[in-house]
Structures are given as C-alpha cells and as structure tokens.
KOLDO-972266 format. One record per residue (C-alpha): residue in three letters; z, y, x. Coordinates in steps of 0.2 Angstrom, whole numbers. Each point is the difference from the previous one (the first is absolute). Layout:
REM residues N
rest ALA; w Z; v Y; u X
...
//
This chain:
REM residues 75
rest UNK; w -150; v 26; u 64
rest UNK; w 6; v -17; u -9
rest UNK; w -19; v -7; u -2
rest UNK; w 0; v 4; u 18
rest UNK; w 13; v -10; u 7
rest UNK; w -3; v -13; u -9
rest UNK; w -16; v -1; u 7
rest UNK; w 5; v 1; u 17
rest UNK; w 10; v -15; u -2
rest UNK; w -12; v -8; u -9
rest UNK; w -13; v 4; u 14
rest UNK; w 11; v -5; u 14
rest UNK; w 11; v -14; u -6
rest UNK; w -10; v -7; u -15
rest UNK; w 6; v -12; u -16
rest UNK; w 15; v -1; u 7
rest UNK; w 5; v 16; u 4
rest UNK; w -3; v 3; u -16
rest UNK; w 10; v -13; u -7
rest UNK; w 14; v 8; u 13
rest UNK; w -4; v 18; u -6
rest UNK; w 2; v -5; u -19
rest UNK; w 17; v -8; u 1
rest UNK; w 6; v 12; u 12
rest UNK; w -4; v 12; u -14
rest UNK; w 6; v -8; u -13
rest UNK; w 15; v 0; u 10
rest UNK; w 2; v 17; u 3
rest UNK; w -7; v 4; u -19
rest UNK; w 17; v -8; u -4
rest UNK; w 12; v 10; u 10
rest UNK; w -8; v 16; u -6
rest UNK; w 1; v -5; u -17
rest UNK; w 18; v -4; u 2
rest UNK; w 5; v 15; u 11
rest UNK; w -10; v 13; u -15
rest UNK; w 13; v -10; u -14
rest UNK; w 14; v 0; u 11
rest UNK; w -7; v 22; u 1
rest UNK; w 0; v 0; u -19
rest UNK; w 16; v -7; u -1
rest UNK; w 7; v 13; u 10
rest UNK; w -8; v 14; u -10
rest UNK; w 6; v -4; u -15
rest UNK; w 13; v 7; u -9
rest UNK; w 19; v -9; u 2
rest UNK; w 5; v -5; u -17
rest UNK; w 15; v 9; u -6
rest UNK; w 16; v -8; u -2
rest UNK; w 5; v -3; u -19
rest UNK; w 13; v 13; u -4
rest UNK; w 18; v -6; u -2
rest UNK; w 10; v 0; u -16
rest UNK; w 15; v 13; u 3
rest UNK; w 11; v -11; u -13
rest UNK; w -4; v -16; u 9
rest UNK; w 5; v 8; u 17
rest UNK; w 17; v 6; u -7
rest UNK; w 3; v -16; u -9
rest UNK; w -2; v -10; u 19
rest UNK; w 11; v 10; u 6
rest UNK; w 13; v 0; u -13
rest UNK; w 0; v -18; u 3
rest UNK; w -1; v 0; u 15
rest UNK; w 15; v 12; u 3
rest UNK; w 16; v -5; u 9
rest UNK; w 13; v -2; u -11
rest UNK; w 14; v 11; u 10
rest UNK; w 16; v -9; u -8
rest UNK; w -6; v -17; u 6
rest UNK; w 8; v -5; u 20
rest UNK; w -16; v -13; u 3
rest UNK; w -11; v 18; u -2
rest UNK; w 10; v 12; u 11
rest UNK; w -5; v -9; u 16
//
C-alpha cells in the first residue's frame, strides 16, 4: 500500500512530489513518534510518594502548635 502511493505521486507529480511527500512524512513520522512517548508515558506506572516519617510529622506539629496562654494566639 505504502510502495504504491508513493508511486502514484511519483507517477503524477514527479521529483518534487516526492521531495513534498518525503517531508510531509517526516513530519508526520515526528508526531507519531511523539504521540507513542506521550502513550508510554501514560502507561507507565505513577511513582509512589516517599513514605512520611510519623516522628517528623508529630514534631511539625508540636511546633507548630498554638500556644493557648498567649493573647497574640487566640485570634
């Protein structure tokens, strides 16, 4: 099917036809090439999210706590 449209064009629009066909191609060769990597991409698995440190957690929000007795803290 390929090796006969090319030489359809060949036949009816010659060198440069060809010369059309061949960076239209290339074109086209480019887009496919990025849409199977953007595919891929896709079908891969999400990486996984490092696991949290239950000690670092509570030391945030130990200091991060509101301190009851101060006035500034109970707005």
């Amino acid at each position: 099917m390929v090796t006969t449209a090319v030489m359809n064009v060949r036949d009816r629009f010659g060198a440069e036809g060809l010369r059309d066909l061949m960076a239209v191609a290339q074109m086209e060769l480019r887009n496919a090439e990025a849409a199977e990597r953007r595919l891929a991409a896709l079908a891969e698995p999400a990486a996984a999210a490092e696991p949290v440190d239950a000690a670092d957690t509570q030391a945030w929000l130990a200091y991060t706590e509101v301190d009851p007795d101060r006035e500034d803290d109970r707005r």
